[in-house]
ChimeraX commands (.cxc) that place a marker at each C-alpha (Angstrom):
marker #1 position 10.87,-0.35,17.19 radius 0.5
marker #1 position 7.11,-0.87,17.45 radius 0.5
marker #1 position 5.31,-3.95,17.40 radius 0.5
marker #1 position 6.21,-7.51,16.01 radius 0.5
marker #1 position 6.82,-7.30,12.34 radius 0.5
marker #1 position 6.01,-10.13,10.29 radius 0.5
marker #1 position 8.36,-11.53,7.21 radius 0.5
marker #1 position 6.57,-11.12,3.76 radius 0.5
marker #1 position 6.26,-15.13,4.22 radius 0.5
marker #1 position 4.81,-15.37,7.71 radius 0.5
marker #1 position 2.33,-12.71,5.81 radius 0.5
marker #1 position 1.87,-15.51,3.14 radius 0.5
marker #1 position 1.56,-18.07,5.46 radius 0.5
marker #1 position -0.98,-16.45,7.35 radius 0.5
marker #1 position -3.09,-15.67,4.11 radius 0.5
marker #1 position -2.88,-19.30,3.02 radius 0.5
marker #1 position -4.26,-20.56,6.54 radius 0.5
marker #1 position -7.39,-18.16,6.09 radius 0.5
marker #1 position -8.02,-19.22,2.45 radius 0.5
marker #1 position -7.88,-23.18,3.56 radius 0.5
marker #1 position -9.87,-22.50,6.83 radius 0.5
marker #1 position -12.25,-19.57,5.43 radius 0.5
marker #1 position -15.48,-22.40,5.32 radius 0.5
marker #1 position -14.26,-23.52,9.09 radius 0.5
marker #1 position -14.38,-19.65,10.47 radius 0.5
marker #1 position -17.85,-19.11,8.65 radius 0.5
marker #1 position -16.43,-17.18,5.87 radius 0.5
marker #1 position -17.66,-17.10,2.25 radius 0.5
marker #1 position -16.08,-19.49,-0.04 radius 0.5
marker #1 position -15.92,-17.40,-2.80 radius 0.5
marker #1 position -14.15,-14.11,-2.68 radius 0.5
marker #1 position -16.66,-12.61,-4.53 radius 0.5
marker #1 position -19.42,-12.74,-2.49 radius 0.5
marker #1 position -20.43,-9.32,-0.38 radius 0.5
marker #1 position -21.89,-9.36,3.19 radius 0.5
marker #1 position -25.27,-7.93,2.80 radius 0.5
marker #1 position -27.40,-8.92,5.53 radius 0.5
marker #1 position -28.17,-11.19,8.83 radius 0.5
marker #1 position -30.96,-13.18,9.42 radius 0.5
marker #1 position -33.52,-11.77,11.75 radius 0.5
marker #1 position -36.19,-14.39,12.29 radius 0.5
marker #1 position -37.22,-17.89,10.72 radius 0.5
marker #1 position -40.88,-18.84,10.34 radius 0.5
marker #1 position -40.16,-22.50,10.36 radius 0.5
marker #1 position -43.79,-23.38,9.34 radius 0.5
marker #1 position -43.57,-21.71,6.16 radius 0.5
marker #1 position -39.72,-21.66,5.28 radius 0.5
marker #1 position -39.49,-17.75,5.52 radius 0.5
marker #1 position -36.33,-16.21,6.32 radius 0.5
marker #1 position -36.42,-11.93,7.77 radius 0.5
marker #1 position -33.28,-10.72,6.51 radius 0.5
marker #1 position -31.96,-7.49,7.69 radius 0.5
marker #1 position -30.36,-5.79,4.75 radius 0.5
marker #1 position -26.65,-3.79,4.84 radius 0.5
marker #1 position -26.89,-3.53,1.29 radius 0.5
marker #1 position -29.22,-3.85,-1.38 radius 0.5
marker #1 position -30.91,-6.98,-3.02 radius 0.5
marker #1 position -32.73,-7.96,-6.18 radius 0.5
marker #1 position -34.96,-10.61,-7.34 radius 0.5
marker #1 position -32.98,-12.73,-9.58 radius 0.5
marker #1 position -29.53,-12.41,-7.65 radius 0.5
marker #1 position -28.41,-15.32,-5.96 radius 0.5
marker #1 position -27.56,-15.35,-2.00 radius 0.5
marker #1 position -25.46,-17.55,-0.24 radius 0.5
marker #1 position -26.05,-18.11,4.06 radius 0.5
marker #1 position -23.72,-19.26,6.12 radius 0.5
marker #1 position -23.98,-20.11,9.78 radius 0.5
marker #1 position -24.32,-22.94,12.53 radius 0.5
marker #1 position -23.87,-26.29,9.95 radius 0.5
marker #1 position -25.83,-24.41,7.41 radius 0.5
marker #1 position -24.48,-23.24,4.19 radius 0.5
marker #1 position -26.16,-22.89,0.97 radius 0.5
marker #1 position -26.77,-20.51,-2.11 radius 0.5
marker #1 position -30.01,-20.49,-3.72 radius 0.5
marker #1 position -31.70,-17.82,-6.72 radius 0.5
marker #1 position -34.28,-14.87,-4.61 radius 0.5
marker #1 position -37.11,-16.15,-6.02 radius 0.5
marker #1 position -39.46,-13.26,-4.33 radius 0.5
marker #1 position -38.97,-10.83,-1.82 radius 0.5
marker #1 position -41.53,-9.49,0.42 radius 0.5
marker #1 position -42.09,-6.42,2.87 radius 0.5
marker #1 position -45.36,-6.34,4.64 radius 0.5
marker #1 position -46.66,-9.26,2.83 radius 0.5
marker #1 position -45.99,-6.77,-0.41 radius 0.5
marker #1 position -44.12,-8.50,-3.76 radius 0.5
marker #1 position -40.53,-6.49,-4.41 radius 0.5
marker #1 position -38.36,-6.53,-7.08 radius 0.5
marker #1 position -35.60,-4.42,-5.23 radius 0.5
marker #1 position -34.68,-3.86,-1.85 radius 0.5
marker #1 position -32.55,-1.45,-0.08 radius 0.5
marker #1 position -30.01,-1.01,2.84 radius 0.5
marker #1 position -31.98,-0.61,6.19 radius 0.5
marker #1 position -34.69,-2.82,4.91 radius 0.5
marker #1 position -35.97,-6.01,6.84 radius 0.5
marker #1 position -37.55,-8.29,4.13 radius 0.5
marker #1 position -39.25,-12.26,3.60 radius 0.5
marker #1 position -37.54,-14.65,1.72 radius 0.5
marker #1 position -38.32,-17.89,0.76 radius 0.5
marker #1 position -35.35,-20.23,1.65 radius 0.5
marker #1 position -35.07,-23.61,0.52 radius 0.5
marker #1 position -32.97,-25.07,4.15 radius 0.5
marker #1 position -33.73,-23.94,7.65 radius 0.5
marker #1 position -31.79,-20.89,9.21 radius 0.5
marker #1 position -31.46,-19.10,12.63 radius 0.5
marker #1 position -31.31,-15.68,13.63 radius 0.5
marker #1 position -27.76,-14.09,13.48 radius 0.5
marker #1 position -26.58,-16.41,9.99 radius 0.5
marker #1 position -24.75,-14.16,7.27 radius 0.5
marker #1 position -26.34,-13.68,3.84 radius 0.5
marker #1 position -23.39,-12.90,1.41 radius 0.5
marker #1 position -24.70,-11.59,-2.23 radius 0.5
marker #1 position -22.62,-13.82,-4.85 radius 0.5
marker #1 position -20.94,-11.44,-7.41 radius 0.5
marker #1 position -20.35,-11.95,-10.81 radius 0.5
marker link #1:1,2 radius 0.2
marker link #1:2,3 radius 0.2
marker link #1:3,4 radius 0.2
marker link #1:4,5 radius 0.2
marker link #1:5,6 radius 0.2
marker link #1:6,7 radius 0.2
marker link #1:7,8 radius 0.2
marker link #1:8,9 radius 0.2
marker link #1:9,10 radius 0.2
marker link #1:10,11 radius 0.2
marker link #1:11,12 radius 0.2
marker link #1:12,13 radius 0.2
marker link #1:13,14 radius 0.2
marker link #1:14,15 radius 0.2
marker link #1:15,16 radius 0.2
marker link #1:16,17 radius 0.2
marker link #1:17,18 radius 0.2
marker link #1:18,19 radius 0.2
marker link #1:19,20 radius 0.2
marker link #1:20,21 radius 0.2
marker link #1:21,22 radius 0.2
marker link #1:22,23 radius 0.2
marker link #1:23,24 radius 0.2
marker link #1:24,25 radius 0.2
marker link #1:25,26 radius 0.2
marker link #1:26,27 radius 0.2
marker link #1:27,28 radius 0.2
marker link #1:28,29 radius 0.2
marker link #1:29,30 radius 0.2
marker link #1:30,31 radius 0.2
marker link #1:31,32 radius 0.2
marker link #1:32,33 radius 0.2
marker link #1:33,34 radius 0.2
marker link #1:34,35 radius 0.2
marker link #1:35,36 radius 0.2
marker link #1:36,37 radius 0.2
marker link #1:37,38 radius 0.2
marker link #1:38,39 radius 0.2
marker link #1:39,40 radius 0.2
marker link #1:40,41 radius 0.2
marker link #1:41,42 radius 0.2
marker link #1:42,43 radius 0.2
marker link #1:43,44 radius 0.2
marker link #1:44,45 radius 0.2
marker link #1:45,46 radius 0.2
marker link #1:46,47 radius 0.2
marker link #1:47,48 radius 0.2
marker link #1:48,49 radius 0.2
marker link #1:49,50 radius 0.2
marker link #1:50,51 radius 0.2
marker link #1:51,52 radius 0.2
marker link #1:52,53 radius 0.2
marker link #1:53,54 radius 0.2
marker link #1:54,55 radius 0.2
marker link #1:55,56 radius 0.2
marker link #1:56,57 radius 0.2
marker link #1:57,58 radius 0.2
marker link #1:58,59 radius 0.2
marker link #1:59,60 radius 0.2
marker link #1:60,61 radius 0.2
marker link #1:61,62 radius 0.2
marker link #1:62,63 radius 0.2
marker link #1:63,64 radius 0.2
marker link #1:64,65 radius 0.2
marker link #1:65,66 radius 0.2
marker link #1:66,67 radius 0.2
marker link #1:67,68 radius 0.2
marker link #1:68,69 radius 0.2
marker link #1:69,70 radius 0.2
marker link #1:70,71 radius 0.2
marker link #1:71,72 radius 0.2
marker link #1:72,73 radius 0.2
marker link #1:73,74 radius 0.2
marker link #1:74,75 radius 0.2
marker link #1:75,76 radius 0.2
marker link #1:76,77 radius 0.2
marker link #1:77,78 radius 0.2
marker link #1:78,79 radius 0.2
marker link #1:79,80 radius 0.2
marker link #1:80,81 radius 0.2
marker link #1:81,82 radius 0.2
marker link #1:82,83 radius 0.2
marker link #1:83,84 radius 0.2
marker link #1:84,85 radius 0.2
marker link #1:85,86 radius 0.2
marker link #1:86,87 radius 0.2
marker link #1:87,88 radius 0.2
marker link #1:88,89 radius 0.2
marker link #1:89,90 radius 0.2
marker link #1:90,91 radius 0.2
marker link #1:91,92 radius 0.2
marker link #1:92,93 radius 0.2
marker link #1:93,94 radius 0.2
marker link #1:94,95 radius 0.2
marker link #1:95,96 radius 0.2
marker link #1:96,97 radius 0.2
marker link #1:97,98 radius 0.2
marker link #1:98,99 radius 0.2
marker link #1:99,100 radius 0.2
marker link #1:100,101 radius 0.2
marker link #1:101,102 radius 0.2
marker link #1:102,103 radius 0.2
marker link #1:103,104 radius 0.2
marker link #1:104,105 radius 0.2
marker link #1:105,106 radius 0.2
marker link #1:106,107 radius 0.2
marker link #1:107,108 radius 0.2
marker link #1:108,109 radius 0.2
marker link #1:109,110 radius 0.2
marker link #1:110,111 radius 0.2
marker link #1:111,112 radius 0.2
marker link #1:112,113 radius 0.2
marker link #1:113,114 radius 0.2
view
């Protein structure tokens, strides 16, 4: 006697509609990608993204953003923090990157996996 219970295929149903309408909602294609950051700030002049890290990133792992019309994956090719090269960064950290398409503030950057 609680809430509305749903059958195990209304439960099915449901899971099928977010798989076919995951790229509509702005969610990763791939379910094994991890939400690791949000862009912060795009310097348009030189293609520079500021993404604020929830997670950590490394130079060689590929990213994919998603937001507005936009939604891409590309290699980090460099990372920088107070115009500084980095190999790694960590959780809490704001850093540069070098994207290949335009972004605005607030798109997710999902870490591709595997």
């Amino acid at each position: 006697m609680g809430g509305a219970q749903f059958s195990n295929s209304s439960a099915a149903f449901l899971a099928l509609l977010e798989i076919c309408f995951a790229e509509k909602i702005g969610m990763p294609k791939e379910a094994k990608e991890k939400l690791i950051g949000e862009i912060a700030h795009y310097y348009g002049n030189i293609g520079v993204a500021v993404v604020d890290l929830k997670s950590t990133l490394k130079a060689g792992e590929t990213i994919h953003i998603i937001g507005g019309d936009t939604d891409f994956e590309q290699a980090v090719e460099s990372m920088q923090i107070e115009h500084e090269q980095i190999k790694t960064a960590k959780k809490g950290q704001s850093v540069g990157l070098k994207v290949k398409e335009k972004v605005r503030e607030g798109y997710k950057v999902y870490k591709v996996q595997g």
